[in-house]
N, C-alpha and C positions, 0 to 999 in steps of 0.2 A: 696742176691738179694731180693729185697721189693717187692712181687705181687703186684699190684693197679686192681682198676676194670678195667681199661683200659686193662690192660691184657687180665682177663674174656671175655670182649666183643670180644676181637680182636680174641681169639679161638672159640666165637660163629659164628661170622663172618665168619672165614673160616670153620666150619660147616657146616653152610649157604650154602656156593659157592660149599662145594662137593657133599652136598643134591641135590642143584639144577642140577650139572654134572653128575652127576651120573643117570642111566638106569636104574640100579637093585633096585628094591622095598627093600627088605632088608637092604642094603647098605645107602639107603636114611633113612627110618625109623632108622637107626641106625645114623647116621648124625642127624636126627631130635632130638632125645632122647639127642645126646650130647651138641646141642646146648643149647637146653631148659635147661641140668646141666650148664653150660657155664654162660648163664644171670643168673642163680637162686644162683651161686656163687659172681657175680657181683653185684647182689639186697642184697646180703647178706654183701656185704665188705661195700656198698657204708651206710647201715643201719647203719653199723659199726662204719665207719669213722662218721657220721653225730651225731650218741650216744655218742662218743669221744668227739667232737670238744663242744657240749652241753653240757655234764655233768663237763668239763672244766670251760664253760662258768659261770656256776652254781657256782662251787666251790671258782672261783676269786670273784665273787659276794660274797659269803658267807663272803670268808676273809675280802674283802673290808667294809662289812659289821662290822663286829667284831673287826677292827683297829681301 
């Protein structure tokens, strides 16, 4: 199975919703802390992908260049 950030997000999401349901301070703070890993996983893939898809871009140039 291939993570995407869509995933990330979608576990901060439901983060989110138990923070918000949730009564007990602890439980929330604790929901909050996972959320915040949650996106910072998500900023981190979508960095990724976009360093990817760029340094791609780069290298067909280069070739393209050199033929």
């Amino acid at each position: 199975m291939s993570v995407t950030s869509d995933f990330y997000l979608a576990r901060a999401a439901e983060c989110e919703r138990e923070a918000q349901a949730t009564t007990l301070e602890n439980v929330r703070d604790r929901c909050r802390r996972s959320e915040a890993a949650w996106r910072e996983m998500a900023a981190r893939m979508v960095k990724g992908e976009t360093m990817r898809v760029t340094l791609a871009a780069e290298k067909q140039a280069k070739e393209g260049i050199a033929q």
